[in-house]
N, C-alpha and C positions, 0 to 999 in steps of 0.2 A: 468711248464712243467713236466710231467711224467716221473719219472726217476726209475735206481734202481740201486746198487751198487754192485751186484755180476751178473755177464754175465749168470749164469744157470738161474735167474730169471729176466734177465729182460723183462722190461714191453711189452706190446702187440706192443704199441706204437712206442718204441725204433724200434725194432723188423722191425717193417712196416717201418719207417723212413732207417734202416742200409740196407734194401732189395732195397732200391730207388738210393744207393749210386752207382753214374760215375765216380765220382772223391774224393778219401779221399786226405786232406789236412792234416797235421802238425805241430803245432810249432816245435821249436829244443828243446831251454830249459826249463827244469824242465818237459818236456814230452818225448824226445828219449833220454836227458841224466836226471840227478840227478836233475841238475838245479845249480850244486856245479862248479864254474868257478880255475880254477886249474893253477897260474900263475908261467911261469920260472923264470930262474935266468936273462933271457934278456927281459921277459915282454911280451911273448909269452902264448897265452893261448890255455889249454890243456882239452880237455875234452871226456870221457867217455860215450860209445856207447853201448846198449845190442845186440847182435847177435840175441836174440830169437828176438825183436822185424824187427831187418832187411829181420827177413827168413819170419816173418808174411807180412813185408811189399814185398817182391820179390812175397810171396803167391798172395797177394793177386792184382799183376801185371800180375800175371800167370793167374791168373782169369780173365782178362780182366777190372778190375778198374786201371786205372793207379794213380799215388800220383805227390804230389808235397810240398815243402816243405815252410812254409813262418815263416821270424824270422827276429827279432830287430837288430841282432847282424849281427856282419860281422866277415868271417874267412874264411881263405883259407882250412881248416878243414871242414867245412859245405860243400865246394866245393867236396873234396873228399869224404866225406859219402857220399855226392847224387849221386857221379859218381858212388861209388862201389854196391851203390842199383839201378842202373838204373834209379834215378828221373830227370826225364827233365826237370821238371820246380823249379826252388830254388829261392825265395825271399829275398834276404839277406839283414841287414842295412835298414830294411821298420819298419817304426814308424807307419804308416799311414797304418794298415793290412786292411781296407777296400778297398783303391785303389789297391792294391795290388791284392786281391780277384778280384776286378773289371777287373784288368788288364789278370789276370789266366783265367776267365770265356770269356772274350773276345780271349784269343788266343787257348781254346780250345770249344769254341762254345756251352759250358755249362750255365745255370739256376743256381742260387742259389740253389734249392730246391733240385736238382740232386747232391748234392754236401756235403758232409761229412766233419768234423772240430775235431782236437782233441788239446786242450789247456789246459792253466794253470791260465791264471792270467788276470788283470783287460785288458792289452793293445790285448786280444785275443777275447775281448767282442762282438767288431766291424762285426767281422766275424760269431762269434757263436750265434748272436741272429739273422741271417738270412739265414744259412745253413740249408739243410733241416734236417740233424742228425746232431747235437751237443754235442759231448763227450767231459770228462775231466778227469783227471789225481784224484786219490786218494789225494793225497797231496795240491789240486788248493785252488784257494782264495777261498774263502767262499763266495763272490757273485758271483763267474763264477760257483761254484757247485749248486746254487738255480737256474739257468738259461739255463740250462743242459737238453738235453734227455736222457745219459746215462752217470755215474759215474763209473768211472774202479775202480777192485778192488786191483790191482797193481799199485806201485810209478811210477811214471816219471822215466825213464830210468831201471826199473825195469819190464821190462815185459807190460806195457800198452799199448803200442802202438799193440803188438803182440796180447793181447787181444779186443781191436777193430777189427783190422785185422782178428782175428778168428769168431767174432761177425756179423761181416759185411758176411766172406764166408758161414756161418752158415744161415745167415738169405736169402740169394740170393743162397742158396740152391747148393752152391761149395765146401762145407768142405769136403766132399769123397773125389770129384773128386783133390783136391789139396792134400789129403794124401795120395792118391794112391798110386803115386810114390815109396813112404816111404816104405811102406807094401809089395812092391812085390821085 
């Protein structure tokens, strides 16, 4: 796949792919947090969220792509990030991220190929070689980066998501109209 590692260049391909996106997908970790799992003193896990990437992700809801989020893990925390960014659909505790995909395209009436992926790691593979944009985190395995349409160039929890999200409004020709606001 055609890819490129910094958003000011990337490729024609990418470009054409992030312009076709209905629906951007998610993982949670090691792409909207660090990937770093942060346990209490009762066994309670704790983890770390970037704002820029939630205001990219609100942007680019505002724009008319909605999100959704799908991850391994289970937490009443992933519950509350979705609620505070408005995602409607959350996949939590899914091993199996193809059914899952399966399940998201049937309830929102979507094609694979209309349908955007941002991950990390080998269990993200299932989804990312049949979406029709497939991005990954700076930081991901090193067979989910060979397998890729675009490579961010910000970490997991660091700003990546927010750079897709600026990528996608960019290429479907929304980035004004989503910074407008800011400006006046």
């Amino acid at each position: 796949m055609a890819r490129a590692t910094v958003f000011g260049k990337a490729s024609i391909d990418a470009m054409h792919r992030a312009a076709g996106v209905k629906l951007m997908i998610f993982d949670i970790d090691g792409v909207l947090t660090d990937g770093g799992l942060h346990y209490g003193v009762d066994g309670e896990v704790l983890k770390r969220f970037n704002v820029l990437d939630g205001l990219g992700i609100r942007l680019l809801q505002q724009s008319g792509v909605p999100t959704a989020l799908i991850t391994a893990r289970q937490s009443p925390i992933l519950q509350k990030r979705a609620s505070d960014l408005g995602i409607a659909h959350l996949f939590q505790g899914v091993h199996d991220k193809r059914s899952a995909l399966a399940q998201l395209l049937a309830q929102v009436g979507l094609s694979e190929e209309h349908c955007g992926y941002l991950g990390d790691d080998l269990i993200d593979l299932p989804i990312l070689t049949r979406v029709g944009f497939a991005a990954a985190v700076a930081g991901a395995h090193t067979e989910v980066k060979q397998r890729v349409h675009y490579l961010t160039e910000a970490g997991g929890g660091h700003g990546a998501a927010r750079e897709i999200c600026d990528l996608i409004l960019h290429a479907q020709g929304n980035y004004e109209a989503a910074l407008a606001p800011y400006l006046t």
